[in-house]
N, C-alpha and C positions, 0 to 999 in steps of 0.2 A: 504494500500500500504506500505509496508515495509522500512524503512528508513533502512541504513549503513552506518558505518562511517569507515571504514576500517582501522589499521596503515599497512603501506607499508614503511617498514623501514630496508627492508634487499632487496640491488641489486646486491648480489651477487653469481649469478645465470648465469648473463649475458646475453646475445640472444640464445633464444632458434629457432631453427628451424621452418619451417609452416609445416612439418610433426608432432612436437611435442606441437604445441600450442594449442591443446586439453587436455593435459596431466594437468589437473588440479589435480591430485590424486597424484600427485609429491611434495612431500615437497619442490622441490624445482622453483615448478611453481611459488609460488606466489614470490619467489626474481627474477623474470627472465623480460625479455623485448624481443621486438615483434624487438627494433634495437636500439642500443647501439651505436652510430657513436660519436669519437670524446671526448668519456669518458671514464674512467677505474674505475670499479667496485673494489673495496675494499675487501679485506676478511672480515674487519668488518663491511661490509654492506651497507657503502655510496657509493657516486659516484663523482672522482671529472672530470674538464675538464680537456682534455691531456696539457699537456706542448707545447710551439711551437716550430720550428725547427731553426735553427739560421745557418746562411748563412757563407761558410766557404770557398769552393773555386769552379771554374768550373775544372772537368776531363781534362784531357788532349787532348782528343777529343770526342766530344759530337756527333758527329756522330754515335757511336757505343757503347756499354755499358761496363758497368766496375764493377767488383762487388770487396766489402769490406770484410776484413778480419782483425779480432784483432790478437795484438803480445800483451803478457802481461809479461814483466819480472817479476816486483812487479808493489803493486800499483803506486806507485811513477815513474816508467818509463812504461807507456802501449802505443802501439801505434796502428792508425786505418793503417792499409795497402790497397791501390790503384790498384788491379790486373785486367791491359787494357791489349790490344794487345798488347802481347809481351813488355810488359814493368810492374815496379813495382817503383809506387810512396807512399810516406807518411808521416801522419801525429800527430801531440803527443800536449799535450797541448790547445787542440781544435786550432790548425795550421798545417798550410801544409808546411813540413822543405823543406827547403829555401838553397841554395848552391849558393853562388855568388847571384844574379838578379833574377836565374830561381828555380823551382821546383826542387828538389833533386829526380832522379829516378835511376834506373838501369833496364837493360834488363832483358827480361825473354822467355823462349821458346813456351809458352800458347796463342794458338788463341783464339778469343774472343769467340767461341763459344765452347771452353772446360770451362770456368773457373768458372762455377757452380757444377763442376764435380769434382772439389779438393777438396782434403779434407788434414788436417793439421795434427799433432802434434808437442807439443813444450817442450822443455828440455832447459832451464834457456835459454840464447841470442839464442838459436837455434830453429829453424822451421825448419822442416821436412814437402814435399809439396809431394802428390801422388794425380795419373792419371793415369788410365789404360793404355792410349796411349803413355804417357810420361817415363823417366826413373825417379824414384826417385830423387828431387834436396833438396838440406840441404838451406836456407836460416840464415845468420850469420851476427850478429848487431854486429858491431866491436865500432860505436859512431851513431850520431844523423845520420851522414851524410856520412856515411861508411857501408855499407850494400855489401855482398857477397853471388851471392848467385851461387852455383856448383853442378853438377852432383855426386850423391852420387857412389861411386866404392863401390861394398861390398866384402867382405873380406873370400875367399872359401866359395862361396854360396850363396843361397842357390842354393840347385838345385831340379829337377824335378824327374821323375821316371827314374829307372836305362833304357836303350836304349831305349831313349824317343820317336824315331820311330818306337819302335814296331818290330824290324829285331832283329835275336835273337842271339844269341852267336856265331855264324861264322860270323860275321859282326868283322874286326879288323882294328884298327887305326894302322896305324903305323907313329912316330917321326921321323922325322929327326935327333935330337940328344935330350938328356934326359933334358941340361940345354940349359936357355936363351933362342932367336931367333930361331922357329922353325916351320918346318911345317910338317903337318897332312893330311897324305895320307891314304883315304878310301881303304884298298886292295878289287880286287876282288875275288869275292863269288865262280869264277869258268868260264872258258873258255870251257863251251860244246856247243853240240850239239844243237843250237838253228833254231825256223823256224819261219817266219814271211808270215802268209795270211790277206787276207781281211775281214775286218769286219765291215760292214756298213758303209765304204770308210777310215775307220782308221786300222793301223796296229795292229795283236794280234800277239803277241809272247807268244810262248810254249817255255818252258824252263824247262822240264819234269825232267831232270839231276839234277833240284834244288828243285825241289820240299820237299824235307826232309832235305836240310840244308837251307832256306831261309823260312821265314813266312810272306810274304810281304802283306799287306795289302790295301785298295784301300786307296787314296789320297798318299802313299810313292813317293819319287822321286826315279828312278833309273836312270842310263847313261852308255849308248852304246858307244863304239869305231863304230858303224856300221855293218849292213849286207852286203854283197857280192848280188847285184842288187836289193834291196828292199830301193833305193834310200830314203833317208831324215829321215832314222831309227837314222843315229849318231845326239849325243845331252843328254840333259838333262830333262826324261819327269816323267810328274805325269802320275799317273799308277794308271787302275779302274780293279781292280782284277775280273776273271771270274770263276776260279777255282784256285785249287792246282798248276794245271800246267801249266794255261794262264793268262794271264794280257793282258791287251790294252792300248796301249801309247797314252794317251790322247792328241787331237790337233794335232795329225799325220794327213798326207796326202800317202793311200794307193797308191805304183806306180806298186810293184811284188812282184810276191811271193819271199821268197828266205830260202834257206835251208844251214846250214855250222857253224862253228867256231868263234862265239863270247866272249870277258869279258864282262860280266857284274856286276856293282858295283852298292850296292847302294849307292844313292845323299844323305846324311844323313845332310849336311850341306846345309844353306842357306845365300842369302847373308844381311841379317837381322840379320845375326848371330854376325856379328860384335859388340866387347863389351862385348860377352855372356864368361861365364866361360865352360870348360867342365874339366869333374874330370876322370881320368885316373887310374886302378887299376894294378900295377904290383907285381905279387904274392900277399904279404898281404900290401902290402906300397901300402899309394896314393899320387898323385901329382896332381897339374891340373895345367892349363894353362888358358891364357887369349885370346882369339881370336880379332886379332888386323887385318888382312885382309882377304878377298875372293878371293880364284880362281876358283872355279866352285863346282860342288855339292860333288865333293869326296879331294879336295886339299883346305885348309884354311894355312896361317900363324898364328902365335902365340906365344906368353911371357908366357914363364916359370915361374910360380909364385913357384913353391913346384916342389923341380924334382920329372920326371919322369921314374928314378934310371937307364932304360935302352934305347936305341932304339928298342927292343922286341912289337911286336907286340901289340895292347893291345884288348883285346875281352870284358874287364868290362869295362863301363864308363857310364859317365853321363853328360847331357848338364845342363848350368846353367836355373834356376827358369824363368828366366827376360830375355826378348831381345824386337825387337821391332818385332818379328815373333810369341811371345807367349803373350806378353803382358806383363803389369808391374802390381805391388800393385798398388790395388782402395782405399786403407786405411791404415795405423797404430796407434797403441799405445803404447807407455810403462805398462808394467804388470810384477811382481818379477824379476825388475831390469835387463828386456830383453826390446828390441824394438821387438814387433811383427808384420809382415805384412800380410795382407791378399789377396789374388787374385796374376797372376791373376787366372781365373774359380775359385775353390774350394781350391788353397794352401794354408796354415796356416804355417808362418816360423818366428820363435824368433830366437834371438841372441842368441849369445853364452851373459851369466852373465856380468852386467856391462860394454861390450864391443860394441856398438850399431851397430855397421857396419860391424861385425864378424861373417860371417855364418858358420862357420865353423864345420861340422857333428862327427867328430873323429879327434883324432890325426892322424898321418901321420901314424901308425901301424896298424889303425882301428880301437884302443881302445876309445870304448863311454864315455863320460864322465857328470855326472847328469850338470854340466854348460858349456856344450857342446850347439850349435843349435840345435833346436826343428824344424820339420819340418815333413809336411803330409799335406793328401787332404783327405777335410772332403767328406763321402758316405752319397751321396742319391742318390732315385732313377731318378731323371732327371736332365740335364744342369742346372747349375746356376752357377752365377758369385758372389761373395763375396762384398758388398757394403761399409760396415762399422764394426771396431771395437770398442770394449772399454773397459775397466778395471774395474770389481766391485768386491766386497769382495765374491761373490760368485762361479769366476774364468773371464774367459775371455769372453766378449760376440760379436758374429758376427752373422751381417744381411747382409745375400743375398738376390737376386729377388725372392727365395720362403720361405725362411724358415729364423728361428732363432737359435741361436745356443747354447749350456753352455758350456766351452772348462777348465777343469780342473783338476787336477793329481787324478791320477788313484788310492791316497791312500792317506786316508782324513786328511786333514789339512798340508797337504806339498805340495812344491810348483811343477811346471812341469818340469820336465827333460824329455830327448828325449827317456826315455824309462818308463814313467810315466804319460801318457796322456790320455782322453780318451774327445772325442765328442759327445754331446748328442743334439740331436733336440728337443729343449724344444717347438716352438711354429712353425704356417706354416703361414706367412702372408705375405712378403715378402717387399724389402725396396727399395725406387728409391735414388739417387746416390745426398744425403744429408746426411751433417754430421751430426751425433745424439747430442743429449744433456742430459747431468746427471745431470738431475735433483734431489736434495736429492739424495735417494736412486733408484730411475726412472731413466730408460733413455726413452727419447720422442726420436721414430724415426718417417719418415714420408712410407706410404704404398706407395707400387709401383707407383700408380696412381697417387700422389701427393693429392688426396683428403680426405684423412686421418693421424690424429698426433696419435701415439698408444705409450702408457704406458707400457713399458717393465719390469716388475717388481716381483718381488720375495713375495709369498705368505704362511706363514711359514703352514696355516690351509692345506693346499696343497702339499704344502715341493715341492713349483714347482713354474714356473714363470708363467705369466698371462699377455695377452697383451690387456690392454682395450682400446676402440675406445674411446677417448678424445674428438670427434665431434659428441660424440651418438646425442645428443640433439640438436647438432648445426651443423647439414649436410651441410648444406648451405653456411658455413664460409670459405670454403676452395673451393666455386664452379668452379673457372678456375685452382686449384692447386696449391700448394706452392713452390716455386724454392729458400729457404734458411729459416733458424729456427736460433736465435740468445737467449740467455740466459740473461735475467734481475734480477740481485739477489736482489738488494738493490736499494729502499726502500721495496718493496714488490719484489715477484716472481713471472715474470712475462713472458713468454713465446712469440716472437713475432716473426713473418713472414712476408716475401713478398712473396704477389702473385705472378703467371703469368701476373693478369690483371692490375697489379699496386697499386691497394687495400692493404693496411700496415693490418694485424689481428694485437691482439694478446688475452693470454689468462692467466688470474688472476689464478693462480695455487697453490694450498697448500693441502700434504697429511699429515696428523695424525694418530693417532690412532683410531682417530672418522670417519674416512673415506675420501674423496675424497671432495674437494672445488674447483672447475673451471668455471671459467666464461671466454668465448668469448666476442670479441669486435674489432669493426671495425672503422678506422682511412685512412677519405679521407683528404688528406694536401691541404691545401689551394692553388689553382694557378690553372693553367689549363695548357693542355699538347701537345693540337694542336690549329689549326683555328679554329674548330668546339666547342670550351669549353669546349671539356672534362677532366675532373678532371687530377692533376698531378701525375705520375706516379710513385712509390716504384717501383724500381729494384735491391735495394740491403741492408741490413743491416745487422748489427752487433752492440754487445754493449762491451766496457768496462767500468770499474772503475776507479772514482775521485781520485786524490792522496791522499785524506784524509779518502778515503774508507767510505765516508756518502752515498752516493748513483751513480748506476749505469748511464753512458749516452748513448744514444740509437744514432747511426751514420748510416745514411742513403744515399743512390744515389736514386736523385729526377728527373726525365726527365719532361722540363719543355718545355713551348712554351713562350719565351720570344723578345716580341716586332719583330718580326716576324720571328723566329728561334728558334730550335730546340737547348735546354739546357740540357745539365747533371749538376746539383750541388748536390757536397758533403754537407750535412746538420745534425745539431746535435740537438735530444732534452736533454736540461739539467737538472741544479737540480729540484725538483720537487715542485710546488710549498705549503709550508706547514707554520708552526707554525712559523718557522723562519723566515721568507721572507718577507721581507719587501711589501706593496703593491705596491709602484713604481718599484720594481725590478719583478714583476710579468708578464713572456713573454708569451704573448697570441696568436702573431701572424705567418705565416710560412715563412721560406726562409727570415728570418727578420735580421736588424742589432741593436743595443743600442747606442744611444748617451749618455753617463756619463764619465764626465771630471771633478770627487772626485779630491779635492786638502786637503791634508791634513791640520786641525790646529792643532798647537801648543800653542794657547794664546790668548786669551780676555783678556782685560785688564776691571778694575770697573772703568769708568771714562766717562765723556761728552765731548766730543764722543768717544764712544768704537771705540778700536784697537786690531784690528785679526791680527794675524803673521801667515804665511801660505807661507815656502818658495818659492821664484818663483813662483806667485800664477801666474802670468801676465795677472792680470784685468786691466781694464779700469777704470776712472772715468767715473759716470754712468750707469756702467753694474750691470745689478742682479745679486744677490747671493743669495742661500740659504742654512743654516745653518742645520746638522742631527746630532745626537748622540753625540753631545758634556756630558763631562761630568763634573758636578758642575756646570755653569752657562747653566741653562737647560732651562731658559726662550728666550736662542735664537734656539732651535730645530724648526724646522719646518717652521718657519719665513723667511719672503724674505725682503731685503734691497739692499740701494743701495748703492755702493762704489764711495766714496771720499779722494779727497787726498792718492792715489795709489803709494807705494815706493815699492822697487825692492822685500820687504817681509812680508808688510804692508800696512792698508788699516784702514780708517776709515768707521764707518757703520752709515747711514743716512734710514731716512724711503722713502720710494715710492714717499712721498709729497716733500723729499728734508732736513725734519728737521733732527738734531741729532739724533743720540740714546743714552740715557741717561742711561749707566751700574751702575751705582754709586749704588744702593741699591739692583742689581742683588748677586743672590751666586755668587762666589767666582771661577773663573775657576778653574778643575783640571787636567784635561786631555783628550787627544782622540777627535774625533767630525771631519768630512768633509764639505766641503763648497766647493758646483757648482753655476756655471755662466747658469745662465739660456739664451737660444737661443732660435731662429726661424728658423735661416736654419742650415737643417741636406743635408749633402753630402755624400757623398760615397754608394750612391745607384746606380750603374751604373749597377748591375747585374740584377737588375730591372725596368730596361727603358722600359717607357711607361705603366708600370702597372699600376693599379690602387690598393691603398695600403690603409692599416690601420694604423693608429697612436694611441698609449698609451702613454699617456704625463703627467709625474708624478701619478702617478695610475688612470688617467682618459683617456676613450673614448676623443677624439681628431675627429673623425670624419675619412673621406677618403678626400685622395689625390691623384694627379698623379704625378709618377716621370718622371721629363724633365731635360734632363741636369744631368740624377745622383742624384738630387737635390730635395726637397719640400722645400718650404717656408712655417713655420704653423699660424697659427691665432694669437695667442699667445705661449710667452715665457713658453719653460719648462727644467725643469733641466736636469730629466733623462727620454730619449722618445726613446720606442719603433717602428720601423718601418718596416713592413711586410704587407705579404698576409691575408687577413681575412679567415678564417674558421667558420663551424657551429657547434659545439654540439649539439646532439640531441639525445634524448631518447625517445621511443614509447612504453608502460608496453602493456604487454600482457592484453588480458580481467581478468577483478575484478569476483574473485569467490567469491562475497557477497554478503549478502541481500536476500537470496531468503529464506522464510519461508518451503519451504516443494521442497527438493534436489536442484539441482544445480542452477546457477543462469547463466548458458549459456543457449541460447537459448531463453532468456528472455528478453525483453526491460527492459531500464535503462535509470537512466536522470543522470548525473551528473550535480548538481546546485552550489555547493561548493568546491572549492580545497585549503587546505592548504599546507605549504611548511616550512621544518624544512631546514635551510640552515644553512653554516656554512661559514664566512670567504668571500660571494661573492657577485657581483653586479654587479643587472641586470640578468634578469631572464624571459621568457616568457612561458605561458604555452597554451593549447585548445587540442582539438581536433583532430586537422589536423594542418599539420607544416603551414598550407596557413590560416590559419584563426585564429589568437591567441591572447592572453590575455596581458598585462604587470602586473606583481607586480612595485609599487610604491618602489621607493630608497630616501633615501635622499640624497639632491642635492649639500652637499658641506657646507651650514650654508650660501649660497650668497657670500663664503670669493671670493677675485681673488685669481686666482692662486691656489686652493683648492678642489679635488677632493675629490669626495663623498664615506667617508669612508663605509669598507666593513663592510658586515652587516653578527650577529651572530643571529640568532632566530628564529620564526617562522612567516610567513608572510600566508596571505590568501584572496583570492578573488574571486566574485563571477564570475557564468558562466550563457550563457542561450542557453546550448546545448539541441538538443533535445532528445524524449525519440528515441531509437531504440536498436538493439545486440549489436554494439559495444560498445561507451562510454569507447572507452581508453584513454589514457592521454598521452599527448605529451608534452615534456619539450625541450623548445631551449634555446640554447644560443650563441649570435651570435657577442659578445665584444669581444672587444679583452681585457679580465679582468677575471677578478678566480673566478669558481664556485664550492661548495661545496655543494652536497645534501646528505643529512642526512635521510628524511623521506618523502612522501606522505600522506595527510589526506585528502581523499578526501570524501567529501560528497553527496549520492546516493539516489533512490529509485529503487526497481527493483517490476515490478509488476507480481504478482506471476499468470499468466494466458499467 
């Protein structure tokens, strides 16, 4: 019978799929897991437990959702943003700014069920917000608590195709006067011979006489003064073209025939159009104007932005890009010193150079200019709407609902001007209305469906771009869809999501030149979200950077079921817990708070009885302290005493028992070093009433409690106590491809009798079989001190099992402290019998 001893010392593979968990001929089978919850795989190969989330405030109203959005000036000012109903609150410093008593917010135009459908760009204090449905608004940080946010005007332009209804050169505006305050009178097309019969109870009109100076089209508006007894013909109607020389006034009611002398105009205006620009050509000058009112579909008011030199008729024109009748940009970006936007359908429109809000196509004489506005509508052959841009060294790239695009000057290594552009469909896969992320050299966009993150990226072997399916191996990880993608640069790169279903992904990402590294990983947060226990729910995240720029913090909205009500809280995971980190500052648990009340010293004195200086420390006689990081008298680190003789900056130090403490032959203080008061009641839980919570009390398990009152009382004094929701880590490896003497070793029984465990840095560990039936590795418990948690453990641990022989024999590692685990390796020890 064949013994194995297998190393299993790379998981960084992450959850592979149950479509891919045969894929044993994968290199990257044997790093991968059957389910990753609650850990983040390493690019170098461990695994540690996630961080917990830390409780920051409730939304505004928990009733309805709210999703998050970063502002990043620098690192030093970055803020999370609160986008609810019609409102925008926020937060910097992991706090929510504060104005007077309440929440600092300002309005905004966004219902709650667009605002996963924004998408951003930012230019130093400025955000720039787009929405198809909405007009472009500029968002402007004036101070903490001075936020502005306005409807962006853009500045001649862009605009659409020249007679954007389609009616062709005998169609003529005419001005009321060239400047200022004016209005815009559709002339008509011609006062003939018009007839109106019945046709399947709605009126056709033949209008034979226009046939060759009108091109009207079905969906056009036109408008009747009326026929002569073909009663309810006057009005304003959409029109379903029959031929050259009939139309049908759609929503007509047929009363008689009638034969004789009508105008008719086309409606070329709508009243939507309010807002919109339209550009007016006289001779070779253009002008345009701003349409500030409606009178029906042939007469609009309107502001003379650029005269329009005459009141002459005008037969050229163009309506602007934007209204609320065509749509707005679904996205921009800055790219060679333009803002470019996209949508909406298929437009593509930059700035004039430098000038962000300047569309402007020509000068007023017509002449083009290379920093002039760029504008066009990308060809294919069916409908799509434009999703997403973004800027890479290889030109401009946009995803719509089918395709991808390469958008860059039409003459290599210079940048685009409005007569140096060209669009190439580099990929067809299509994007749902999530903003991408540039990753390195990658952008992650998500597929229409939501159930796929694809690799947008440039292949030099190719001299082309290549979109790979990010979830080949782990179809499964995106099963209800992703509704936002956020970017973790630092410590690792780290890719993370909220579902639809509330399930937080994300995915350990790094490309090289040695190829691609990605591991998926799934993260349920501790709490629960209804009556019934089901887990709490991810609705939103985003990450920014610490002001010291060491690592990224991940900002979440948590819908919660707390103490008999429906919660949203804003929640942050922070730094991550590593080499630096003390074991009592390691936050394990979710929606949690920290009690540490560090008071600085300044001074030990060598004497019987030592004397701390510690301004305003305001202890008591009798309260514990203990003493960390002092530097030079180092025999008081870690130590607990008790204070006597307390003045307003000083304190004498006695032991536990009462006696002195005898400094006199200690070193010699020098500097640095904190001292907390150790406690039993932690308050300020009120956002967790009635839970039932974990406590980490000086880097030990503490056990659970309930909070009443806001409030726990714990068993024992501790200095700095963690208080939150417990969570599980848990890891399930795929099946072990070893041990078999002659081919694979699936399909074989196996005994797992042995498991060892390379850890690093953690404590408290369980392993088996099945997450219901498990093992403990042994910790040491502290040395019996009081007050003395059982330090974290570097090494390899092992023990035995009495599983039985059958196919699976996979190994399950939990962990379910609220305390730091680091796994390094698997050594497990097997037999597989070869029959």
């Amino acid at each position: 019978m064949p013994k194995a001893s297998p190393l299993i010392n790379n998981f960084s593979a992450g959850e592979f799929g149950p479509l891919a968990r045969a894929r044993v001929d994968l290199d990257r089978y044997a790093a991968s897991q059957e389910l990753c919850q609650n850990a983040v795989p390493r690019i170098q190969g461990g695994a540690v437990k996630r961080d917990g989330t830390h409780y920051i405030a409730e939304v505004k109203d928990s009733t309805k959702k709210v999703r998050l959005e970063k502002f990043v000036f620098s690192n030093e000012q970055a803020y999370v943003l609160e986008f609810g109903e019609e409102y925008i609150r926020f937060y910097t410093e992991r706090a929510q700014i504060q104005s007077g008593m309440a929440a600092y917010e300002i309005t905004s135009p966004y219902d709650v069920l667009d605002l996963f459908e924004l998408s951003f760009c930012q230019i130093n204090d400025l955000l720039y917000i787009f929405h198809e449905d909405y007009a472009p608004r500029r968002l402007v940080r004036v101070s903490d608590t001075n936020w502005d946010l306005s409807e962006v005007v853009t500045l001649d332009g862009p605009y659409g195709h020249l007679f954007y209804y389609d009616i062709n050169t005998n169609v003529q505006i005419e001005p009321s006067s060239a400047t200022g305050s004016v209005s815009l009178t559709v002339s008509a097309v011609g006062g003939t011979a018009l007839s109106a019969t019945n046709s399947g109870g709605r009126y056709l009109i033949n209008h034979g006489g226009l046939a060759s100076a009108v091109a009207f089209k079905t969906g056009d508006l036109v408008t009747l003064p009326g026929l002569a007894t073909a009663t309810g013909t006057a009005g304003t109607w959409e029109i379903t073209v029959i031929d050259a020389n009939n139309f049908i006034l759609n929503g007509s009611t047929y009363v008689a025939d009638s034969t004789g002398s009508c105008d008719l105009y086309p409606a070329i205006f709508r009243s939507d159009d309010v807002g919109r620009y339209i550009r007016m050509l006289q001779g070779t000058t253009w002008g345009y104007a701003l349409i500030t009112g409606y009178t029906s579909g042939r007469i609009v008011t309107a502001t003379v932005k650029s005269t329009l030199t005459n009141t002459n008729a005008k037969t050229t024109f163009q309506f602007g890009a934007y209204s609320a009748t065509t749509g707005y940009p679904a996205a921009g970006c800055f790219h060679e010193d333009r803002l470019f936007l996209v949508g909406p359908q298929q437009l593509i429109a930059g700035s004039v150079v430098g000038d962000y809000e300047n569309f402007s196509p020509s000068a007023a004489g017509g002449t083009v200019s290379d920093d002039n506005s760029v504008s066009f509508f990308l060809n294919s052959n069916e409908s799509a709407n434009c999703k997403w841009v973004v800027s890479d060294e290889k030109g401009l790239l946009v995803g719509t609902n089918s395709n991808e695009y390469l958008i860059k000057s039409a003459s290599t290594q210079s940048p685009i001007t409005p007569t140096s552009v060209t669009a190439k469909k580099t990929t067809s896969y299509g994007s749902k209305y999530i903003q991408p992320l540039q990753v390195g050299k990658a952008v992650i966009f998500t597929q229409a469906s939501g159930r796929k993150l694809r690799e947008f990226n440039y292949f030099y072997d190719v001299d082309g771009f290549r979109c790979q399916d990010m979830t080949q191996l782990a179809h499964h990880i995106t099963e209800s869809g992703v509704n936002q993608i956020s970017l973790q640069r630092q410590p690792e790169q780290i890719v993370w999501g909220a579902r639809e279903d509330g399930v937080l992904i994300g995915m350990t990402y790094e490309r090289d030149v040695d190829g691609l590294r990605a591991a998926w990983h799934r993260h349920v947060i501790g709490g629960y979200s209804d009556a019934a226990n089901n887990p709490a729910i991810v609705e939103s995240v985003c990450v920014i950077p610490t002001d010291d720029n060491s690592y990224d913090e991940i900002w979440l909205v948590v819908k919660r079921y707390i103490n008999g009500s429906t919660k949203r809280y804003i929640e942050y995971i922070g730094k991550p817990f590593d080499e630096e980190v003390d074991q009592q500052d390691g936050f394990f648990v979710d929606c949690g708070l920290t009690y540490d009340s560090a008071i600085l010293v300044t001074g030990v004195t060598k004497a019987n009885p030592a004397v701390a200086t510690c301004a305003a420390h305001g202890f008591s006689n009798g309260d514990t302290v203990r003493f960390d990081d002092i530097l030079g008298m180092t025999q008081l680190n870690g130590n607990i005493y008790k204070v006597a003789n307390a003045a307003a900056n000083t304190f004498e130090l006695t032991t536990l028992a009462g006696a002195n403490v005898d400094s006199s032959s200690y070193t010699a203080y020098v500097s640095g070093g904190e001292t907390r008061k150790l406690v039993t009641s932690i308050s300020g839980l009120s956002h967790l009433q009635g839970q039932m919570v974990r406590v980490c009390g000086d880097g030990a398990d503490l056990g659970s409690y309930t909070v009443s009152g806001g409030a726990i009382t714990l068993d024992e004094p501790c200095a700095v106590v963690h208080v939150g929701l417990p969570y599980q880590t848990k890891m399930k490896f795929n099946r072990i491809e070893a041990g078999s003497a002659d081919g694979t070793a699936l399909g074989k029984t196996r005994r797992l009798h042995r498991l060892g465990a390379f850890l690093h840095r953690t404590l408290g560990l369980k392993y088996g079989q099945s997450f219901d039936d498990m093992y403990s590795f042994e910790f040491q418990d502290g040395n019996g001190q009081l007050n003395q948690a059982a330090p974290l453990y570097s090494g390899i641990m092992s023990g035995e099992t009495d599983m039985d022989y059958d196919f699976e024999n996979q190994i399950c590692i939990m962990h379910d402290f609220p305390t730091p685990m680091t796994l390094l390796a698997l050594m497990p020890q097997m037999h597989t019998q070869d029959r």
